[in-house]
VEXDREN-2710 file (C-alpha; in Angstrom, 1 decimal):
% VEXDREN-2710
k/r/px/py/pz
1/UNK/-221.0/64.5/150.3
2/UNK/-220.6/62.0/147.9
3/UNK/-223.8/60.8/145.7
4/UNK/-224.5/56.9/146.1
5/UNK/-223.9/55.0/143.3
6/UNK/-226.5/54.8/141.0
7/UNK/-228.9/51.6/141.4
8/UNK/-226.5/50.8/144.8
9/UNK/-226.4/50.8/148.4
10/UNK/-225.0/53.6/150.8
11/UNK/-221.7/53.5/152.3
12/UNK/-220.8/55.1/155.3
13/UNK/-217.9/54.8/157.3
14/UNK/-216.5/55.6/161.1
15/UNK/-213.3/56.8/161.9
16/UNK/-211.1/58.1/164.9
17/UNK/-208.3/57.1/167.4
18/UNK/-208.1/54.2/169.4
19/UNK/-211.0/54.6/172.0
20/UNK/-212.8/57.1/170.3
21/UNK/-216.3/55.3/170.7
22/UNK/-216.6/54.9/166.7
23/UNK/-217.1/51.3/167.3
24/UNK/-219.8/51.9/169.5
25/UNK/-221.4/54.4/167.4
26/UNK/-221.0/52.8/164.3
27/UNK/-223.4/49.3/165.9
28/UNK/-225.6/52.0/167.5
29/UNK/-226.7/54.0/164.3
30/UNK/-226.9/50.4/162.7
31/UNK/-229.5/49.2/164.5
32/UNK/-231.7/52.8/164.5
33/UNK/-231.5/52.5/160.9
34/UNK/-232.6/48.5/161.3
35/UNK/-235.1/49.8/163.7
36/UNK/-236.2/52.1/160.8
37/UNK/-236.5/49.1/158.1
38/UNK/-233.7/49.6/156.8
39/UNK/-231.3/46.8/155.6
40/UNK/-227.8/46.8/157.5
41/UNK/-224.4/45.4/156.8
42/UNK/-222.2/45.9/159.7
43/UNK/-218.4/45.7/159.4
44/UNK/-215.3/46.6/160.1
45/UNK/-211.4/46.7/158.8
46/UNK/-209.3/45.4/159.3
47/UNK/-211.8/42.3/158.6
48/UNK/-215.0/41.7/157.2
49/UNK/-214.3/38.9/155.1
50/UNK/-212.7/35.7/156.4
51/UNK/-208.7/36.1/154.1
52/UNK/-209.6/40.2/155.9
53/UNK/-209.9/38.5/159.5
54/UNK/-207.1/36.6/158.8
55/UNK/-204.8/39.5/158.1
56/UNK/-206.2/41.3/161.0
57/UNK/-205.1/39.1/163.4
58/UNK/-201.4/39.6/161.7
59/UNK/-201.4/43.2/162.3
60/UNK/-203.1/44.3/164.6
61/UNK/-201.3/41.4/167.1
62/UNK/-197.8/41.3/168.4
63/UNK/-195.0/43.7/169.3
64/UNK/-195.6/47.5/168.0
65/UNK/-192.0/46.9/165.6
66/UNK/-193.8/43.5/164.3
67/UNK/-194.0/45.2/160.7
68/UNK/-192.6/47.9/159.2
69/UNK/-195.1/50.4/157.9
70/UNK/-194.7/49.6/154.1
71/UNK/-195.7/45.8/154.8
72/UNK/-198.5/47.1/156.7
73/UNK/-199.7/49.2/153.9
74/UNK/-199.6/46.4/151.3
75/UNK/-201.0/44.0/154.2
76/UNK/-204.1/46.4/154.7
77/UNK/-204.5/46.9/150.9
78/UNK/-205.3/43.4/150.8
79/UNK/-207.4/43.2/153.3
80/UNK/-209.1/46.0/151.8
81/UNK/-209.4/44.4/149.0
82/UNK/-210.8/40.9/150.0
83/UNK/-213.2/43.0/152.4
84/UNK/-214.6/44.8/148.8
85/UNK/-214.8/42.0/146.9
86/UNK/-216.5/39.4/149.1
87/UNK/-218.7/42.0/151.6
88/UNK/-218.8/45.4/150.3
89/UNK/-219.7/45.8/147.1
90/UNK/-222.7/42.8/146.8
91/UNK/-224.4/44.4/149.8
92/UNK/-223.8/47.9/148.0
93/UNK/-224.7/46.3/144.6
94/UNK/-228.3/44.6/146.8
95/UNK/-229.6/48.0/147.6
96/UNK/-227.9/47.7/151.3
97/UNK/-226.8/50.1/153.6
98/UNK/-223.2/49.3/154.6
99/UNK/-221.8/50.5/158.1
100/UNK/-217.9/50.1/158.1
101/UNK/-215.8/51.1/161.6
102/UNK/-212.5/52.4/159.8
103/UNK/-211.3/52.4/156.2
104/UNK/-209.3/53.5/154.0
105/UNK/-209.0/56.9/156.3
106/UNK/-207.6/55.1/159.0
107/UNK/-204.7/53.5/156.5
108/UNK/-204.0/57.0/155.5
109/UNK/-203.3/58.0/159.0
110/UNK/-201.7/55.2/160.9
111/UNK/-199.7/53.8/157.8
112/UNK/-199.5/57.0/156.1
113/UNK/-198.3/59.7/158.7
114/UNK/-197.5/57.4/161.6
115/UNK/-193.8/56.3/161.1
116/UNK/-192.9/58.5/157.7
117/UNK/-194.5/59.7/154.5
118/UNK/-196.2/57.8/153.3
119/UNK/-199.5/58.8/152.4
120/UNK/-198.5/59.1/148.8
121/UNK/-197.7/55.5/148.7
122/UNK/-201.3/54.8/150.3
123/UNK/-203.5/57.2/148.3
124/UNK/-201.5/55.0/145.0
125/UNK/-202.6/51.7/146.1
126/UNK/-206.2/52.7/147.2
127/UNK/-206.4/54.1/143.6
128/UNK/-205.3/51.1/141.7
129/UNK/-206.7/48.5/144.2
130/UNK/-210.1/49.7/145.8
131/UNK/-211.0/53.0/143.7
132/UNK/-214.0/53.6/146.0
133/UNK/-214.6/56.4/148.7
134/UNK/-217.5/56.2/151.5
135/UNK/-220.5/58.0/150.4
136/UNK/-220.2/59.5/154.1
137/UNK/-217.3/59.3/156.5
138/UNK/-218.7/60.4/160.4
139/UNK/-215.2/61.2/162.4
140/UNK/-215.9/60.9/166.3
141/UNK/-213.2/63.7/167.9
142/UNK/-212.1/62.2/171.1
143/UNK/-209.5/64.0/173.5
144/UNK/-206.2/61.5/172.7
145/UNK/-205.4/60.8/176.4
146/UNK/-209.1/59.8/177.2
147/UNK/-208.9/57.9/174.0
148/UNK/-206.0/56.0/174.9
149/UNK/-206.6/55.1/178.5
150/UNK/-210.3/53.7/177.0
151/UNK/-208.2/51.8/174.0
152/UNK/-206.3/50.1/177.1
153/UNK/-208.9/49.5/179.7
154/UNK/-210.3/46.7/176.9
155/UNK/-207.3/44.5/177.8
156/UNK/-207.1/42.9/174.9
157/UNK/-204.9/41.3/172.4
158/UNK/-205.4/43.5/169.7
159/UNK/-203.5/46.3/171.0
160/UNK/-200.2/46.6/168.8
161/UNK/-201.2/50.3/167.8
162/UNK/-202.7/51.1/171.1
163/UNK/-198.7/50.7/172.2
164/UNK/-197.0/53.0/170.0
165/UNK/-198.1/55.6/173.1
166/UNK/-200.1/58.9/173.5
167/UNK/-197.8/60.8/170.8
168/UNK/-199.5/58.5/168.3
169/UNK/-202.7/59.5/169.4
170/UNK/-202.3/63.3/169.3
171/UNK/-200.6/62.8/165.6
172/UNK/-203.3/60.7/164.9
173/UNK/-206.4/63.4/166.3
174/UNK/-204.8/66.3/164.3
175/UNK/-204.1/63.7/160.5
176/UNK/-207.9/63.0/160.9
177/UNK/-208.9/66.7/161.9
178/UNK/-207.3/67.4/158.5
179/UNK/-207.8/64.7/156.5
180/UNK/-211.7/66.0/157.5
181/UNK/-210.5/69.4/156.0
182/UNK/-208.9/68.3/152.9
183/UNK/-212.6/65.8/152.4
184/UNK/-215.0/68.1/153.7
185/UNK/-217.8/66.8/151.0
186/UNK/-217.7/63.5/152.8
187/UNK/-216.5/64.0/156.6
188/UNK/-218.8/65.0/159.0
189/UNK/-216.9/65.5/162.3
190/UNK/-218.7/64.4/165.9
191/UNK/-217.4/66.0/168.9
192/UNK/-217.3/62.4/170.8
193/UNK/-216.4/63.7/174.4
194/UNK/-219.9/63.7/175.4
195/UNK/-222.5/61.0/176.5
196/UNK/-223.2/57.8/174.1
197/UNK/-226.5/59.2/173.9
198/UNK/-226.1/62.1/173.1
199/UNK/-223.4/61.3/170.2
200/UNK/-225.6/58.7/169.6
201/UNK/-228.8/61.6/168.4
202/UNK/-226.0/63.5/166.8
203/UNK/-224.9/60.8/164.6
204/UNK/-228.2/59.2/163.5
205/UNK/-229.1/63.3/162.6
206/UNK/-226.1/63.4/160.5
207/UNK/-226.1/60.6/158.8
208/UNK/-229.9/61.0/157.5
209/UNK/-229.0/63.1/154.7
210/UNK/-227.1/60.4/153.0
211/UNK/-230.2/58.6/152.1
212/UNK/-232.5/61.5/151.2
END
């Protein structure tokens, strides 16, 4: 796992497929650690910032073709970017624990691996524009058909990805299963096909470490 910066915050982040229960997760261990005294910054990406939100709305809206998958890379890099500069880094910087559902993981898969090779382009950009990794990353493992049919029962409007179908999920399981492997000092992987609860106990007993 990766030390918090000196004098700073901790960052931890949640990542998975569509319906996963990361979201969930990510609000739940927030408010155990508010519970606990702690100070909290939830958020999430795309978003976090109003110009983030903005872009948001602009990708993760529309028909699944809306973009092609190098705009969305240079579209979530900015988002990124606003969400680091205006939310991120002056909670970090106040000695705040900052709780963010999907980062720079989830580019890495969905722009990265999802239509083409790209994960070269992604891994340049986060270098030259973010230049930060979460100090923990907790990946919730969900079955990709339970996943999907839970990402669609929301009826939403935010459900461009959600579209592409179950192939994207299963691609998606197996990048984040390995992207785990090839980050192992940062991932912790959840086996989320269980009870809230009981992911829930699992998650706040992982993530304790990270601010011993």
């Amino acid at each position: 796992m990766n030390a918090p910066q000196p004098g700073g915050g901790t960052f931890l982040t949640f990542e998975g497929i569509d319906g996963s229960g990361k979201s969930t997760q990510a609000r739940l261990l927030a408010d155990a650690l508010r519970a606990e005294g702690r100070d909290v910054v939830l958020t999430r990406e795309p978003g976090g910032s109003t110009g983030a939100e903005e872009i948001r709305r602009l990708v993760l809206e529309g028909e699944p073709d809306r973009w092609s998958a190098e705009t969305e890379i240079l579209l979530f890099t900015a988002a990124r970017r606003d969400h680091m500069e205006r939310t991120i880094l002056p909670a970090l910087a106040a000695g705040k624990v900052v709780i963010c559902d999907r980062f720079a993981d989830s580019t890495r898969m969905y722009q990265g691996l999802s239509r083409g090779d790209l994960r070269g382009l992604v891994d340049t950009l986060h270098d030259l524009m973010i230049g930060r990794e979460p100090d923990m990353t907790l990946l919730i493992d969900m079955d990709p058909e339970t996943g999907l049919q839970r990402a669609l029962g929301r009826q939403g409007t935010e459900e461009r990805f959600e579209d592409f179908g179950p192939e994207l999920q299963q691609q998606m399981r197996a990048g984040f299963l390995a992207l785990a492997d090839d980050y192992d000092d940062r991932f912790r992987v959840i086996d989320g096909n269980r009870p809230v609860e009981v992911v829930a106990a699992e998650v706040f007993a992982t993530a304790t470490p990270a601010f011993a």
